[in-house]
C-alpha positions in Angstrom: 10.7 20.8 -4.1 10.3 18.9 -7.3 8.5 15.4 -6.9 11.1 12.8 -8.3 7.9 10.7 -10.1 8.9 6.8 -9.7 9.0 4.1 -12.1 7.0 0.8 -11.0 7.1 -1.5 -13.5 5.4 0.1 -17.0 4.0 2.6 -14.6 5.0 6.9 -13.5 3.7 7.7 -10.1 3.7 10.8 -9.0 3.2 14.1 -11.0 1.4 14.1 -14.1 0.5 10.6 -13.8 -2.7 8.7 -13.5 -3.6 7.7 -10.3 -1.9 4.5 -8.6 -4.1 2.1 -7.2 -2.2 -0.5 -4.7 -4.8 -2.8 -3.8 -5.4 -6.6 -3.3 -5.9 -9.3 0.0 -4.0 -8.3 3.0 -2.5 -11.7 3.3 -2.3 -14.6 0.1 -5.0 -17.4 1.4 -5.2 -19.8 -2.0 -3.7 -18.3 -5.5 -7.3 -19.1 -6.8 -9.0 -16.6 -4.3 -6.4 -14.1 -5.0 -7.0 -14.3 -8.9 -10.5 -13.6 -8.5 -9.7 -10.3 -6.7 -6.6 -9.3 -9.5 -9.3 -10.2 -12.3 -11.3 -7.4 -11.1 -8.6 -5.3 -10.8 -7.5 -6.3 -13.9 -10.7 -4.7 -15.5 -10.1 -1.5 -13.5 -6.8 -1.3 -14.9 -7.8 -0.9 -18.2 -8.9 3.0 -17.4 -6.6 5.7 -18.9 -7.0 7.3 -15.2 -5.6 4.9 -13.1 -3.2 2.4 -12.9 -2.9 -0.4 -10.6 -0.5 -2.9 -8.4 -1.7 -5.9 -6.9 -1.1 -5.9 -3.5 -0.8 -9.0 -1.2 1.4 -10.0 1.5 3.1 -13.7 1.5 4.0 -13.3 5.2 2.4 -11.2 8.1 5.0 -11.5 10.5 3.4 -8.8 13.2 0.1 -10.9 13.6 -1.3 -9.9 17.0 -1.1 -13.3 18.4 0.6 -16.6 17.9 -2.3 -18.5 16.8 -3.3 -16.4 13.7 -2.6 -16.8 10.3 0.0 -15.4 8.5 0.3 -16.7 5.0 1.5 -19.0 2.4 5.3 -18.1 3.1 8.0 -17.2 1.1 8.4 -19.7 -1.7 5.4 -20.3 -2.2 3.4 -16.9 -2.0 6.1 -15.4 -4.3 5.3 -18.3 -6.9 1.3 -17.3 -6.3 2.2 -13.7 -6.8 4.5 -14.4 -10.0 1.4 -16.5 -11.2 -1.2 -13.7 -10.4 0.8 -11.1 -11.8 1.0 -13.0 -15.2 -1.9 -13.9 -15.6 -4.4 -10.6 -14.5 -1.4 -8.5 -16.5 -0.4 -6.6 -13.2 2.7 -5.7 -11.8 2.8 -6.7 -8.0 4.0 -5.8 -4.6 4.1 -7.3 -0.9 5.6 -6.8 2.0 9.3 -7.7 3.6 10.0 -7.9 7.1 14.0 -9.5 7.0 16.7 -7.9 4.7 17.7 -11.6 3.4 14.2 -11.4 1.8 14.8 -8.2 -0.4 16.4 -10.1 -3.0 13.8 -13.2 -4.1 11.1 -10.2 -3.7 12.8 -8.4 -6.1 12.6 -11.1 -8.9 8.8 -11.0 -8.7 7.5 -8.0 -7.6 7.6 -4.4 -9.4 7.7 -2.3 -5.8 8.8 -3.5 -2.6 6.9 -2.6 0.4 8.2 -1.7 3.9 5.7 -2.1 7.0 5.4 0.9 9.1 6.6 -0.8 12.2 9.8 -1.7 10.4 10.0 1.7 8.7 13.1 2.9 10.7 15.4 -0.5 10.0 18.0 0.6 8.5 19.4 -3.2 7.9 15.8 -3.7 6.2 15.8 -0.4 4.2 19.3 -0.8 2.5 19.1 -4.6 1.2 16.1 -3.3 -0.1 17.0 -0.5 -1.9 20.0 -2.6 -3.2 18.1 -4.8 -5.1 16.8 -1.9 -7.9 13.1 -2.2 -7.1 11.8 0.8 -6.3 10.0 1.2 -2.5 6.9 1.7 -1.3 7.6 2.8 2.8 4.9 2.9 5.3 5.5 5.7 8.1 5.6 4.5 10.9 2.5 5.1 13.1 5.1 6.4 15.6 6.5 8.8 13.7 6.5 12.5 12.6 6.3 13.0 8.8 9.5 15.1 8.6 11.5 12.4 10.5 10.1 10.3 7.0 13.3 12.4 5.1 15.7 10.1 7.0 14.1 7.0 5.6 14.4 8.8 1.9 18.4 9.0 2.7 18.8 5.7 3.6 17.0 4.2 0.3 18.7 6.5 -1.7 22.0 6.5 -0.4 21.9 2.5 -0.7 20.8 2.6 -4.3 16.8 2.3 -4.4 15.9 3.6 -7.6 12.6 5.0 -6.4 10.9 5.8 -3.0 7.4 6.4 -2.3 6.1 7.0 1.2 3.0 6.2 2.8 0.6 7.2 5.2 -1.1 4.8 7.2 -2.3 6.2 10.7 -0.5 7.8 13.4 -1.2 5.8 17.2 -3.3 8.0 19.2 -3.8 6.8 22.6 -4.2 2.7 22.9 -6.0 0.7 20.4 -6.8 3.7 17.7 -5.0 5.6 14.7 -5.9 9.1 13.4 -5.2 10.4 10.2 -3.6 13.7 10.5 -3.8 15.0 6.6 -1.3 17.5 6.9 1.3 15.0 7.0 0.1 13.9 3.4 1.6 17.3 2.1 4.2 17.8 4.6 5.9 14.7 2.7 4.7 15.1 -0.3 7.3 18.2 0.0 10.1 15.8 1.0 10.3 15.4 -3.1 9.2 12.1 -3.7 5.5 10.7 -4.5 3.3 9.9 -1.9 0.4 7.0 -0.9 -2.7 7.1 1.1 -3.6 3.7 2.8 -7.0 4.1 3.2 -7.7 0.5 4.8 -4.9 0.5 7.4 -5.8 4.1 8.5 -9.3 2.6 9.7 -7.7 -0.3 12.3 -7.8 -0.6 15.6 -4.9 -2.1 16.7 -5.7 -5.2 19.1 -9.5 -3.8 18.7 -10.9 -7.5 19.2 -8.5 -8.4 21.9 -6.3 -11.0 19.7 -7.3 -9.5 16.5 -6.8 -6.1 14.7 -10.5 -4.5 14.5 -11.3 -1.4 12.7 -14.5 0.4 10.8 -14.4 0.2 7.1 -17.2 3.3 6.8 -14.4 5.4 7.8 -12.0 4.1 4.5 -14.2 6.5 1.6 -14.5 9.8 3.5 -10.7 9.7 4.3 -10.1 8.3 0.7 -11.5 11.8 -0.6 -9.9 14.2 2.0 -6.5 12.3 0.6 -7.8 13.1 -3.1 -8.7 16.4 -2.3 -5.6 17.3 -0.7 -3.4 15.7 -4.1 -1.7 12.2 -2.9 -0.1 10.4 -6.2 -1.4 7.0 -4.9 -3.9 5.0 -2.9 -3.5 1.1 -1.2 -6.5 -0.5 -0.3 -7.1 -4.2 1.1 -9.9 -5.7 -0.8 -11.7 -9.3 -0.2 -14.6 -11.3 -1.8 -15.9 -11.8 2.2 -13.9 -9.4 4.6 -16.0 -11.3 7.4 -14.3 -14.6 6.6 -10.7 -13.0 6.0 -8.0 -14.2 8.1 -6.4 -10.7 8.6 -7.9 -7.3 8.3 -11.2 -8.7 7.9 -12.9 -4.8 9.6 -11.3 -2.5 7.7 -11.6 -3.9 4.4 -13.3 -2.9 1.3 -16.1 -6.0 0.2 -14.8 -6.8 -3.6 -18.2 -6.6 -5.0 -17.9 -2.2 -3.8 -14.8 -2.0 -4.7 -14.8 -0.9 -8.5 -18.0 1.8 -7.5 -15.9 3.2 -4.8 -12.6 3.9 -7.0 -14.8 5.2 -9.5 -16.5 7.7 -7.3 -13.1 8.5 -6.3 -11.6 8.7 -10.0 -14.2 11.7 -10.5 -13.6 13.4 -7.4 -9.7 13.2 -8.9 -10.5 14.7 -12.6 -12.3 17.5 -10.7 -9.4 18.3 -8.0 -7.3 18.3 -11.2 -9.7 21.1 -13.0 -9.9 23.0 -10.4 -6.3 23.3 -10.3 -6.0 23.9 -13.5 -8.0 27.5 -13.4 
């Protein structure tokens, strides 16, 4: 089946394209911090191969336990993004978790993102896809990657102009995801464009008993399988010190890596793409 390519922002993802790169902090801690991480992906943006959305989420409203942190909120995190988006030159995304949040996300933000574990809500997906944004959905770590089609008739039936689907980690056992790659081509085959989420495929749900743990050597190796096999875009969570980060800290990528690893990826890309091309 033909991929329908989606439009985010200035931006085609899916064939022919450059490579999307959905990165940023897991969760907005101070605008400030948050710039420093867009203004280096602000420099990686200016590549012909790639082209990049900063990612950051306003609210994490499936935090583990009470007690942790889960953002700046609504108002303001959406001023922070519209702020960070403006001045790095990016378009952005985040995350929304109600349906009555669809439509202030949609003023700001180029793509809309769905969380896995909200990835069947059919309430969530339709006021989404109402507002015009296009959507970036995370299967659910629950589910099979065919079952993913049903989540591309609800957008599209409601209006979305543009889905993308994402793989993030399927639950295997208690406290660990595994990546099963054919599910990367399986929907890939659905029609529409499709995301590796290299950083959430690493966690270990409830790995540190309150906390999410996880093992950030693990993010490259299945960052290139993804290459190899042909994904249209990748989402990494990237922080200045993952130690000291409220959410995510484990399976983040350290800032000051972060530009060597996408450009080791980058090449492993160009040559995926020439070896196709004999």
């Amino acid at each position: 089946m033909p991929i329908q390519n989606v439009r985010v922002g200035d931006y085609q993802c899916g064939s022919g394209a450059p490579l999307m790169l959905i990165a940023g902090p897991c969760v907005l801690e101070t605008v400030d911090q948050a710039m420093k991480i867009a203004e280096v992906l602000a420099v990686l943006n200016q590549r012909k191969d790639v082209n990049v959305v900063f990612k950051a989420s306003f609210d994490k409203a499936n935090r583990t336990s009470l007690e942790s942190y889960r953002g700046l909120g609504l108002e303001e995190g959406l001023r922070g993004l519209e702020e960070i988006g403006r001045r790095a030159g990016l378009p952005t995304t985040t995350d929304i978790h109600l349906p009555e949040q669809a439509a202030s996300v949609a003023q700001v933000c180029s793509l809309i993102q769905i969380p896995a574990f909200l990835a069947r809500q059919t309430d969530l997906l339709v006021a989404a896809s109402k507002t015009g944004v296009p959507l970036n959905v995370k299967k659910g770590q629950f589910m099979a990657p065919e079952d993913m089609r049903y989540v591309i008739d609800k957008s599209v039936g409601s209006g979305a102009s543009g889905v993308m689907l994402c793989e993030r980690g399927t639950f295997f056992g208690y406290g660990r995801l595994v990546n099963d790659m054919q599910s990367l081509v399986m929907m890939r085959q659905l029609g529409v464009p499709v995301v590796f989420d290299a950083t959430h495929s690493v966690q270990r749900p409830g790995g540190l008993g309150g906390t999410t743990g996880g093992n950030r050597e693990m993010v490259e190796p299945l960052s290139r399988a993804a290459i190899a096999i042909g994904v249209d875009a990748l989402f990494f969570e990237t922080h200045p010190d993952p130690e000291k980060s409220p959410s995510d800290g484990p399976n983040m990528v350290p800032l000051d890596r972060f530009t060597d690893l996408v450009g080791r990826l980058l090449r492993l890309r160009a040559t995926v793409s020439e070896l196709d091309n004999l």
